[in-house]
N, C-alpha and C positions, 0 to 999 in steps of 0.2 A: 557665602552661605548666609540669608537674610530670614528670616523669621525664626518665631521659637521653634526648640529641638521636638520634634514627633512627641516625644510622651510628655512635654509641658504645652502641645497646644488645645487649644482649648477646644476644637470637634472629637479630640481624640481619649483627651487626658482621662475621662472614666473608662475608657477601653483600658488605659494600662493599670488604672487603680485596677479592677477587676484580677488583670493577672498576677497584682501585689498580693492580692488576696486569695490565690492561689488556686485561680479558673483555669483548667485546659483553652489552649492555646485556639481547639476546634469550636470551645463554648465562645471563645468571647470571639471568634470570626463567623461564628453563627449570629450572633448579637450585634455587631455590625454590616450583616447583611440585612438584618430584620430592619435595622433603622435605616436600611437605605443608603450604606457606605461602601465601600468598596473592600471586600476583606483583606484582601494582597498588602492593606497598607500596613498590616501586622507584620507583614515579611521585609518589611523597612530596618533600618537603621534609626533606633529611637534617639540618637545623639543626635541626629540633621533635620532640619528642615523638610516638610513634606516637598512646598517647591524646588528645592535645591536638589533633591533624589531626584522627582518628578522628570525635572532639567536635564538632570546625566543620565536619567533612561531612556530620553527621548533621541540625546545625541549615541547616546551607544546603540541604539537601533538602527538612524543614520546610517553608522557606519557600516551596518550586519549589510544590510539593501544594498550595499556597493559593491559587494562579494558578487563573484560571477559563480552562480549555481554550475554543477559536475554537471560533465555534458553528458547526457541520456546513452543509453546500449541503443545500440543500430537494431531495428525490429529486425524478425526473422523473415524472410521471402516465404509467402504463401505459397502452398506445396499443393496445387489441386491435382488431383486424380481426375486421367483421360476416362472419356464415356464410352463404354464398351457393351455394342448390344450383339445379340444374336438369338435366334427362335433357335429353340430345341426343336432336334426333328426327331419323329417316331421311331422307333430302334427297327420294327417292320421296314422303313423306308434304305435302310443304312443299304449300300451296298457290299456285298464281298468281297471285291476289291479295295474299298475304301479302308483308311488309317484304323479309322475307331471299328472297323470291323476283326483288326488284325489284333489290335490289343485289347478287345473286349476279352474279360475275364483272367488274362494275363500278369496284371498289371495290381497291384499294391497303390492305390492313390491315399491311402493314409498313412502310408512312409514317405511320401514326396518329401524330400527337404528342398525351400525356395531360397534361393539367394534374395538377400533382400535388398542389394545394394542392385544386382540385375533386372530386381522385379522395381523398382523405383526408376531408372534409367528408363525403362519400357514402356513405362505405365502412370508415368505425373508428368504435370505442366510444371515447368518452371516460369515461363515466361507472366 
């Protein structure tokens, strides 16, 4: 550890007077930003050296960067829905014979319950 301790160097030393004299800790890191310092150097250790912290934060970062980041969740496969067209025809056209002629008016279609794992199998792209 080589130079004087944080609160006897000399850029700093009225920074800590200040807090002898009994500044919030916010005032006087406001007052070293005013002047152009860095505030964080309040969150030192006033026994060491600025460069000797400065030193072991640089190598403890080092060592963070060597860490292998968690490995990310596998995205989800995009689910598109098949294109489905069809013209309505005139209910005049329908014939007699036909489905929808047989269940016209029969038929409850706001109780349908759909399977929804059938209507997905039917009716999305996977690929």
């Amino acid at each position: 550890d080589n130079g004087p301790p944080l609160k006897e160097d000399s850029t700093y030393v009225k920074y800590f007077k200040m807090l002898k004299m009994g500044l919030p800790m916010g005032a006087v890191k406001n007052a070293l930003g005013r002047d152009g310092l860095d505030p964080s150097i309040m969150d030192l250790d006033p026994e060491k050296s600025v460069e000797y912290q400065k030193a072991m934060a640089s190598q403890k970062s080092k060592k963070k960067k060597k860490k292998k980041a968690p490995a990310k969740d596998p995205k989800k496969p995009k689910v598109r829905r098949k294109k489905i067209y069809w013209s309505p025809i005139e209910e005049s056209k329908i014939d007699d014979n036909s489905l929808w002629s047989m269940i016209k008016g029969s038929f409850d279609f706001d109780s349908l319950k759909v399977d929804q794992d059938e209507f997905q199998s039917l009716f999305t792209d996977t690929s």
